[in-house]
C-alpha positions in Angstrom: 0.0 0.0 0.0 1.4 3.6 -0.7 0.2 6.9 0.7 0.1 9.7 -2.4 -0.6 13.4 -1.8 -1.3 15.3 -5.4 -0.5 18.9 -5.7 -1.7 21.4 -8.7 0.1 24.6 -9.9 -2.1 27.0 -11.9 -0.5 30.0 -13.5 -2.6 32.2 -15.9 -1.4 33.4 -18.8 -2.1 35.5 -21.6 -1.5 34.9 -25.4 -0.1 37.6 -28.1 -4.1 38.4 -28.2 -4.1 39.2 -24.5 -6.5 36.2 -24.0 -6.6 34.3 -20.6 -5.6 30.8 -20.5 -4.8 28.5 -17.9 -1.5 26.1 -17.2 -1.4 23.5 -14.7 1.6 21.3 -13.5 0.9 18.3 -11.6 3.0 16.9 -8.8 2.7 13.4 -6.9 4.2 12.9 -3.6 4.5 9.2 -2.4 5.1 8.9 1.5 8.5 7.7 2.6 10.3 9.3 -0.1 12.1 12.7 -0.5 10.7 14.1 -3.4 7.4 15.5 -5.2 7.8 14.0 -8.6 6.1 16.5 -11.9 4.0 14.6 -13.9 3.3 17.1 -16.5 1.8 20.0 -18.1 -1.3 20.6 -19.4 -3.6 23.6 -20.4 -6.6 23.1 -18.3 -8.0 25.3 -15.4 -8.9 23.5 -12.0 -11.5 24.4 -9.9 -9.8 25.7 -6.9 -12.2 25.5 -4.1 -12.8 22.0 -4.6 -10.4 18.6 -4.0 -10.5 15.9 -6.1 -13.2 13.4 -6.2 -11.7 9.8 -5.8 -13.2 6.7 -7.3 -12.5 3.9 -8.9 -8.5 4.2 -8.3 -8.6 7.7 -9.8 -9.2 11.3 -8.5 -11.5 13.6 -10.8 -11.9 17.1 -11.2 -14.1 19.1 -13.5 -11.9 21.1 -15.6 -12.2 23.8 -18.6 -9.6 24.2 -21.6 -8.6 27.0 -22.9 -11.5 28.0 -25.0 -14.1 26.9 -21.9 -15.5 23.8 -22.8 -15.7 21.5 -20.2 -14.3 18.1 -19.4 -13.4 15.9 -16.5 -9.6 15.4 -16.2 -8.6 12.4 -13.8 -5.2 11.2 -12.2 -5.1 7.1 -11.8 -3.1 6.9 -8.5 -1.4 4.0 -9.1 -0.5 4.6 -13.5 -0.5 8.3 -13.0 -1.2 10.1 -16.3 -1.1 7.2 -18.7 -4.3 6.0 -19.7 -7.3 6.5 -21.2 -8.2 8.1 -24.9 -12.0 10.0 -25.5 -14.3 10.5 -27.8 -12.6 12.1 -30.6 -10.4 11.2 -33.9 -8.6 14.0 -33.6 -4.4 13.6 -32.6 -4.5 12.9 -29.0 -2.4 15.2 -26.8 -1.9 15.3 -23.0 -5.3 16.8 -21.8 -6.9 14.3 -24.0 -5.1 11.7 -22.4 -6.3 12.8 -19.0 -9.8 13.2 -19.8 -13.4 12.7 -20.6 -16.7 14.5 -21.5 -19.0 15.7 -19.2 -22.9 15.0 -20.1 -23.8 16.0 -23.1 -26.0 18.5 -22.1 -23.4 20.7 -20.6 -21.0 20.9 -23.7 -20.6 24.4 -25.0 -20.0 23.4 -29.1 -20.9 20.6 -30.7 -18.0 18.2 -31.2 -17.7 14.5 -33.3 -19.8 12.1 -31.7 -21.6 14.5 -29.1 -25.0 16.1 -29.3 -25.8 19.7 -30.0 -24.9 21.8 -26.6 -27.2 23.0 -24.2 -26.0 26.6 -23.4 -27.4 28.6 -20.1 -28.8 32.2 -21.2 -27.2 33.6 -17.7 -23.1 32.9 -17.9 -22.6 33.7 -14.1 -24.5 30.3 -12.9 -22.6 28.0 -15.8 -20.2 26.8 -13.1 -22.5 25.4 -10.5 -22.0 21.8 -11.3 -19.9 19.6 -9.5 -18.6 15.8 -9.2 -19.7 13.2 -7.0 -20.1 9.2 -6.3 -23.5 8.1 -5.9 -23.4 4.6 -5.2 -21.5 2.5 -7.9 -21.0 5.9 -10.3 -19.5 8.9 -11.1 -22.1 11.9 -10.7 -22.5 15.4 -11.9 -24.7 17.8 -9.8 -26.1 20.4 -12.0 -28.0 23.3 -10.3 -28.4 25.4 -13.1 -32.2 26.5 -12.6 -34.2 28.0 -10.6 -36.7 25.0 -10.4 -34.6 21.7 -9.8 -31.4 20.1 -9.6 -29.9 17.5 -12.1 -28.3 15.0 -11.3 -26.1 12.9 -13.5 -24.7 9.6 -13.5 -21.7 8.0 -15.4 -23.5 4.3 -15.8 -20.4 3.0 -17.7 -17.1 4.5 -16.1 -15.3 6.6 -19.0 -18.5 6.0 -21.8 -19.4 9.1 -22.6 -22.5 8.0 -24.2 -23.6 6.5 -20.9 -24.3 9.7 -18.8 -27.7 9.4 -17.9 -29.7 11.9 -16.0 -30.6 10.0 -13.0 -32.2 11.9 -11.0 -34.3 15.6 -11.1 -35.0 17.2 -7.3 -37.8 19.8 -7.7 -37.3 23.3 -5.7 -40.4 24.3 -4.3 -41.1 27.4 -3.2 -41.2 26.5 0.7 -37.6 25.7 0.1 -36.5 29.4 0.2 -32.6 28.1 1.6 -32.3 26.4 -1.3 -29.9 28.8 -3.7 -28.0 29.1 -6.8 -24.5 28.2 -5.9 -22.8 24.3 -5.6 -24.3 21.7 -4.8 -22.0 18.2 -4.0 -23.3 14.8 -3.0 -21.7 13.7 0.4 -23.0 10.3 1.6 -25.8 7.5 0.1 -27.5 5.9 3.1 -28.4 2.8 3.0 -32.7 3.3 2.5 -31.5 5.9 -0.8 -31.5 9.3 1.4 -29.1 11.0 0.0 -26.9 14.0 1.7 -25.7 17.2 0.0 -23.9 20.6 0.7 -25.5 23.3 -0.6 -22.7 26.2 -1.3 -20.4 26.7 2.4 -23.5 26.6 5.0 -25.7 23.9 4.5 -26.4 20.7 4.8 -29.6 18.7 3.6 -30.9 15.4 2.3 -33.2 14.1 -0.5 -34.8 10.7 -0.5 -35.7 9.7 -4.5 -38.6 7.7 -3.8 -40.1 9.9 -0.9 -39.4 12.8 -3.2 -38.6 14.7 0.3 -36.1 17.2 0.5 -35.0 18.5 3.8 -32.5 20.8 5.6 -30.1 19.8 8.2 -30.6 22.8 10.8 -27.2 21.7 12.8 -24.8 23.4 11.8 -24.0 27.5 11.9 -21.3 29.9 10.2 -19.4 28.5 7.1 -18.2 25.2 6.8 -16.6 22.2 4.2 -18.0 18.9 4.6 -16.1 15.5 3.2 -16.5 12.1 3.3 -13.5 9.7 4.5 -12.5 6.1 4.4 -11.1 5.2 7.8 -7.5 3.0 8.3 -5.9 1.2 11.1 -2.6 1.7 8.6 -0.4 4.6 10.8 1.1 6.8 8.5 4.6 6.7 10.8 5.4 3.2 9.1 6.1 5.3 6.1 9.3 6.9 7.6 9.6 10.7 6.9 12.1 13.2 5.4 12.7 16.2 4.1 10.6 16.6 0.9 12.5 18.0 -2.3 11.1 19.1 -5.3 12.3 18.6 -9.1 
């Protein structure tokens, strides 16, 4: 078993037509040794508020290139960087190497293979989407409206063809918390309640078959909520040391 911390550098840049773009390098850290290790380069901008969403043996981030379309870029913690080609013909480079389409309802252009885009009139409430895992998939959250949330699931892992939209939770107007900002899935319980955070200060559930949708009044103030797998493996059998970079 190996311990791996990931670290991403974004600098923004501007082309000879003063247009904003986004770099990233990517560094692994494996516990025990001395060095982060840089995996590469690539022109795609990270969310920066949010970590990576790990599942199966990968950690996923929603991502935008450098003309704003959307993709998912991934790390596989054990390969790092070296699988996985998508749903174009085109000549593969890095950040296609990396990634994968979104559902298709949230591409901007219309590409080979994907259906005509679905664009938002109102560009300020384009990035409310984020990544989850709701039971045995790869989600999307999409709280886009003012009437419901999407919800979006990947039913065959890196198909793009297979997002399906899984469920839709209706906003009613009693529901006066419930806001335009991001919305991530935390936990599935075991009778299909499922829990959510709603932007930095609140929590609340929605059971599918109930159709019930409920807020958490616990917590106060701003907060971050994450879910966690728990190990008896201490990270001191490792061995520590000073930790170079190259």
């Amino acid at each position: 078993m190996e311990y791996k911390v990931i670290r991403i550098y974004q600098v923004e840049t501007h082309n000879i037509n003063k247009e904003k773009y986004y770099t990233s390098e990517v560094q692994v850290y494996t516990l025990g040794t001395r060095f982060w290790r840089s995996v590469g380069y690539i022109k795609l901008r990270f969310e920066r508020r949010y970590s990576g969403v790990y599942f199966n043996g990968k950690l996923h981030w929603l991502v935008k290139d450098v003309e704003g379309n959307e993709s998912i870029c991934f790390i596989d913690m054990r390969d790092e960087l070296d699988e996985w080609t998508l749903d174009t013909d085109e000549e593969l480079n890095r950040e296609k190497d990396m990634t994968f389409s979104t559902a298709p309802e949230f591409n901007k252009r219309k590409r080979k293979n994907l259906p005509a885009p679905r664009v938002h009139t109102n560009r300020d409430y384009q990035d409310y989407r984020s990544l989850g895992v709701l039971g045995n998939y790869l989600c999307l959250c999409d709280n886009n409206t003012k009437s419901h949330l999407d919800i979006w699931v990947m039913k065959e892992y890196g198909v793009q063809s297979s997002w399906t939209k899984e469920i839709v939770i209706n906003i009613i107007p009693e529901c006066n918390w419930f806001c335009y900002t991001m919305v991530q899935v935390l936990k599935v319980f075991q009778d299909g309640e499922i829990m959510f955070q709603l932007g930095e200060d609140v929590l609340f559930t929605y059971h599918p078959e109930k159709k019930t949708l409920t807020k958490i009044e616990y917590f106060s103030g701003r907060f971050w909520a994450s879910t966690h797998v728990s190990s008896l493996l201490s990270l001191k059998n490792f061995g520590t040391g000073v930790v170079n970079t190259f």
